[in-house]
Backbone as a ProteinNet text record, in pm:
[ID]
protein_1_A
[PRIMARY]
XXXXXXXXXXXXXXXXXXXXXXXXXXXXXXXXXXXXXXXXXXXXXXXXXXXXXXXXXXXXXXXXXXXXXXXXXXXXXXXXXXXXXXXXXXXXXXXXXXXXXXXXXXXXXXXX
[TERTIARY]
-2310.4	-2193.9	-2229.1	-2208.2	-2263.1	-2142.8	-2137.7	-2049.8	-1927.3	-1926.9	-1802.8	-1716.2	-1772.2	-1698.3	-1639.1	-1711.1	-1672.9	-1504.8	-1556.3	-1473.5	-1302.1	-1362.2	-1258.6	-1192.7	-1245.3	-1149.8	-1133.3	-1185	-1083.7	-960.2	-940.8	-831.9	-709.1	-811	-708.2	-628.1	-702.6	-636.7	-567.3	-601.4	-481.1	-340.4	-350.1	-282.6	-177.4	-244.9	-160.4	-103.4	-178	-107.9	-13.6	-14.9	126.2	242.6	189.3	304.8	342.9	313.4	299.7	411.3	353.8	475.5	642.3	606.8	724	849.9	779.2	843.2	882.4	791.4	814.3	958	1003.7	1131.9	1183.6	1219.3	1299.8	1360.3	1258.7	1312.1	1364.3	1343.7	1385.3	1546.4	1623.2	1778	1797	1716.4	1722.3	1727.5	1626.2	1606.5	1657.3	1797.6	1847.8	1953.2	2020.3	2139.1	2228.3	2312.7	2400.6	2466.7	2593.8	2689.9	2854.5	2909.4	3011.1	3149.7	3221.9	3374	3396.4	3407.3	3425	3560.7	3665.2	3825.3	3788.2	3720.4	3725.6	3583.4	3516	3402.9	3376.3	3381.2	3372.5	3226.6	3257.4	3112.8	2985.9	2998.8	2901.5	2841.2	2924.8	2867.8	2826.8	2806.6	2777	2633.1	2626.5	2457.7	2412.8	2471	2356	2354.1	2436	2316.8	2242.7	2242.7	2130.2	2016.6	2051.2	1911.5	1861.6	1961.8	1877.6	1797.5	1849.7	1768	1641.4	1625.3	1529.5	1406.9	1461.6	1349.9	1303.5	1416.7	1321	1243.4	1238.6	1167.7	1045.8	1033.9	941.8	872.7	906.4	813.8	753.3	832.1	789.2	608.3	650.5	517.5	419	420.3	334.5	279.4	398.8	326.4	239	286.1	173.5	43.7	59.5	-86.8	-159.1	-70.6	-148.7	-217.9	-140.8	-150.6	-322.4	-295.2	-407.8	-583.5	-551.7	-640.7	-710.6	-604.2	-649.4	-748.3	-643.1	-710.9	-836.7	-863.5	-1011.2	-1107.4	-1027.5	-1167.2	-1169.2	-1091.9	-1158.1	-1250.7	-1229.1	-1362.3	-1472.9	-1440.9	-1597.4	-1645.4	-1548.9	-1607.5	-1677.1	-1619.3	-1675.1	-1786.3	-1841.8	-1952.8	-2049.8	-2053.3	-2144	-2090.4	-1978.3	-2033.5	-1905.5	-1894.6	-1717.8	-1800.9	-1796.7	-1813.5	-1908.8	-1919.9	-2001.6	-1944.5	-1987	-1916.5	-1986.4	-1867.9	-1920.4	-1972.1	-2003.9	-2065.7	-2161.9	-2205.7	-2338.5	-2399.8	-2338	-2399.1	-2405.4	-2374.6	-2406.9	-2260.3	-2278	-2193	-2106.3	-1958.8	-1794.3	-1790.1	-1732.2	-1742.3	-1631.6	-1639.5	-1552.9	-1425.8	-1421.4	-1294.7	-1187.7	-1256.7	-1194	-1177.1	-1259.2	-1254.1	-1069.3	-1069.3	-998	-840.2	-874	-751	-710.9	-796.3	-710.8	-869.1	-873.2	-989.4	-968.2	-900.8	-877.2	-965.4	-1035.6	-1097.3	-1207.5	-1269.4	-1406.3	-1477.7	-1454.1	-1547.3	-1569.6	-1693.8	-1674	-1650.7	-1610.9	-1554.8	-1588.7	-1727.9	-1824.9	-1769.9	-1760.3	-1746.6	-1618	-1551.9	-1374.7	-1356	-1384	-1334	-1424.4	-1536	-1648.8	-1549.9
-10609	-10524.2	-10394.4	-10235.7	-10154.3	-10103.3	-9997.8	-9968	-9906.2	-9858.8	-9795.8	-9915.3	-10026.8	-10118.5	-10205.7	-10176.4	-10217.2	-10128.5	-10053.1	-9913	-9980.1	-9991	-10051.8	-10139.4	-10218.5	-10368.4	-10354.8	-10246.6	-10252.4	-10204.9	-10097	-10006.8	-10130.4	-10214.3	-10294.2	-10366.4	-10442	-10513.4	-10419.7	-10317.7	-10250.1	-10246.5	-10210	-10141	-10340.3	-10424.8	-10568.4	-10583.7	-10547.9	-10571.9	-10443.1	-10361.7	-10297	-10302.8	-10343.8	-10415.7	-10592.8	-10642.8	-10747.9	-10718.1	-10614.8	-10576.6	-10483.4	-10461.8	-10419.5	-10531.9	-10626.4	-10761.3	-10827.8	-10792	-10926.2	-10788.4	-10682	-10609.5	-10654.4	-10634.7	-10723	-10852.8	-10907.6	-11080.5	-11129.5	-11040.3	-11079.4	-11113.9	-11061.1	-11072.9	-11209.2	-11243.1	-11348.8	-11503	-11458.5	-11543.6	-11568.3	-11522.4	-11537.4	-11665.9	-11656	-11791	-11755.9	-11861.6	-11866.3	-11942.3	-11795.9	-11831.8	-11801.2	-11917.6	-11851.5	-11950.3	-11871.9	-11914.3	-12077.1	-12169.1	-12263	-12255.2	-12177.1	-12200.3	-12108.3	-12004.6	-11937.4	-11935.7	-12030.8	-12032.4	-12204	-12266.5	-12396.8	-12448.6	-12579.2	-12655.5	-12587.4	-12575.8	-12527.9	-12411.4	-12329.4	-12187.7	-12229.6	-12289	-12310.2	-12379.2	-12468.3	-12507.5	-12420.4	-12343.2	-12240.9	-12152.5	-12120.9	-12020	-12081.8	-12210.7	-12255.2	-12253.7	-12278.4	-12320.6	-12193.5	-12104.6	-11938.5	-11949.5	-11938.3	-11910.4	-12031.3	-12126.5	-12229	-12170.3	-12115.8	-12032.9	-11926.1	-11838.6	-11724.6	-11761.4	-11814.2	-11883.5	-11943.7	-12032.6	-12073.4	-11963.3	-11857.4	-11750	-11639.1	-11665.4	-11578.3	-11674.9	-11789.2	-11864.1	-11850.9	-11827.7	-11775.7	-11668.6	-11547.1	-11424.2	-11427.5	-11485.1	-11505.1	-11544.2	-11628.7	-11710.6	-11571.2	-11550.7	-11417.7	-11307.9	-11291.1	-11180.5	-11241.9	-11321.1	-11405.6	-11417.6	-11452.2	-11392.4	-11311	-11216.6	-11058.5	-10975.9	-11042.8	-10968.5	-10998.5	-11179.7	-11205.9	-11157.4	-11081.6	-11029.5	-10888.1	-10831	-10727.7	-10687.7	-10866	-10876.4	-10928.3	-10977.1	-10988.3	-10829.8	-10789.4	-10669.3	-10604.8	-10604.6	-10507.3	-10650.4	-10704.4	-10765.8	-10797.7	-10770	-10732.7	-10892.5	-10943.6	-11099.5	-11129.2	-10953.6	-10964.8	-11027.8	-11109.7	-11106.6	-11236.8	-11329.2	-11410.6	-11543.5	-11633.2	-11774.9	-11852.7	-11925.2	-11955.1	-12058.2	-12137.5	-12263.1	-12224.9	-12210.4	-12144.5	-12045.5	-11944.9	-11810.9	-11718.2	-11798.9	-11713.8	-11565.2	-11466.8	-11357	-11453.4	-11408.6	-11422.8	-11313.4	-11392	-11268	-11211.8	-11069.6	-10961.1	-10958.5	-11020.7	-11055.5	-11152.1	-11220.2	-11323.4	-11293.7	-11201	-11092.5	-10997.9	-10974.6	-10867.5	-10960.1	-11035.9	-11118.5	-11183.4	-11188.5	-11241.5	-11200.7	-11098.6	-11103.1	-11109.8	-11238.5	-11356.3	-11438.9	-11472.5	-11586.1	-11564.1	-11726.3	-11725.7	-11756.8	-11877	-11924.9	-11880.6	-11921	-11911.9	-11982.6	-11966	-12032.6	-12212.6	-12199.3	-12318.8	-12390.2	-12346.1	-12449.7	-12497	-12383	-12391.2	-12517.5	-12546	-12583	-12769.8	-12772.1	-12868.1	-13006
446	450.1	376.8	404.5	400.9	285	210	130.9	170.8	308.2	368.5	400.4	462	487.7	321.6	238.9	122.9	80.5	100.3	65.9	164.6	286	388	329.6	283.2	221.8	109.4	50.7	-136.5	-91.2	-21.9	29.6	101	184.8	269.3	158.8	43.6	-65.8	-134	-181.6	-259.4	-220.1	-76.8	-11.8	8.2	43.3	48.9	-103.4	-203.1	-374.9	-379.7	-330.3	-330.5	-226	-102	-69.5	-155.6	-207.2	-243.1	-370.7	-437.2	-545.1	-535.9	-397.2	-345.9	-323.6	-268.9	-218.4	-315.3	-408.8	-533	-589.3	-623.1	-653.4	-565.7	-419.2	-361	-355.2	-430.3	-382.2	-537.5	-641.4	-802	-742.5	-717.1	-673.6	-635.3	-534.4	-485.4	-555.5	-694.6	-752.2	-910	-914.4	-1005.7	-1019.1	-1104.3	-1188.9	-1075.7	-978.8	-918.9	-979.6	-948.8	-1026.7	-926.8	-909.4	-789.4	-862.3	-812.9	-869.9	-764	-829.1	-731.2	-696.5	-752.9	-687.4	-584.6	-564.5	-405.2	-328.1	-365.7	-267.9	-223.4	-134	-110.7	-149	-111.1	-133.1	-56.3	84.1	132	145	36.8	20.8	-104.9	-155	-300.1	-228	-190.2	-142.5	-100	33.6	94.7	-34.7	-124.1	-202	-297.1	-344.7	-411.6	-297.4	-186.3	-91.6	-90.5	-66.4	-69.5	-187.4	-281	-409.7	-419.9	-353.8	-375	-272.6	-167.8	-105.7	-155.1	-193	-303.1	-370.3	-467.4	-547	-510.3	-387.5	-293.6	-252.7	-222.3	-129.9	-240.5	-351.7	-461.2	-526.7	-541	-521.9	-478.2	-319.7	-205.3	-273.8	-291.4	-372.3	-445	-497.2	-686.4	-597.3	-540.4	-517.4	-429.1	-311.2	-244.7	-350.2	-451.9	-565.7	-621.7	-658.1	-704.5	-670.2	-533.9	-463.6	-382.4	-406.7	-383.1	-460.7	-602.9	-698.2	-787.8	-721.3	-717.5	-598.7	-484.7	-398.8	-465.9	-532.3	-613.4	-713.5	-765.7	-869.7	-819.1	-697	-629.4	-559.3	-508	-458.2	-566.2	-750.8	-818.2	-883	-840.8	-918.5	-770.4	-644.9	-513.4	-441.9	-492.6	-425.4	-276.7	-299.8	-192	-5.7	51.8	148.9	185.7	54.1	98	65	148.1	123.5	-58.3	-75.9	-226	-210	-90.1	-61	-29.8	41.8	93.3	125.9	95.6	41.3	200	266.7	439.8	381.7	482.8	502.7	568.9	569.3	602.2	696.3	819.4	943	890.9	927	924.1	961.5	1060	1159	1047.2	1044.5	923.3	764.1	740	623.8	671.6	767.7	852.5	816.4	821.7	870.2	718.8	646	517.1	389.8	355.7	269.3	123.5	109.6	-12.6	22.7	164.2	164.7	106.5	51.5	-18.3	52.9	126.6	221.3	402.6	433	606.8	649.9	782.1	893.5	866.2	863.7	837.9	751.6	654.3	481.3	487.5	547.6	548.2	620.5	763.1	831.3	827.1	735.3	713.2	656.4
[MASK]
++++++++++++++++++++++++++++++++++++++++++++++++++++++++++++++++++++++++++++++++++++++++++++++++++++++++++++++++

């Protein structure tokens, strides 16, 4: 992988960790103390917004973890090791780089 294409996928990850922190301001609302008057809201508005808030919470999860490993292909990108499987050392096709470049492994190891 040549350094422009390096260049390509720091940009692509930045650019996913700031949408990533956009989402995560959006979804804080979501995931707060519900709190509803039970004399004017019935039972089943009282579950659907715990269930809302149990999915926020759930997808805020997802985040973190996406966050997570984003921001470990940045420390591989800055220590040369962005692009190679941690099992066996082969290059990670691009395409699959393209499509989620959090992954560590290739196609191979992944799917082994």
């Amino acid at each position: 992988m040549d350094d422009t294409e390096i260049a390509r996928f720091r940009a692509l990850i930045e650019t996913q960790l700031a949408g990533l922190e956009e989402d995560n301001a959006l979804g804080r609302e979501g995931q707060g103390v519900v709190t509803l008057d039970q004399q004017s809201v019935g039972r089943l508005s009282r579950m659907d917004a715990l269930q809302n808030q149990a999915m926020a919470k759930a997808t805020q999860v997802r985040r973190d973890a996406l966050g997570r490993r984003l921001r470990a292909a940045l420390k591989r990108i800055d220590a040369g090791e962005f692009g190679y499987c941690e099992d066996c050392g082969d290059e990670i096709a691009l395409k699959r780089l393209e499509l989620d470049p959090g992954v560590t492994r290739c196609i191979s190891c992944a799917s082994g």
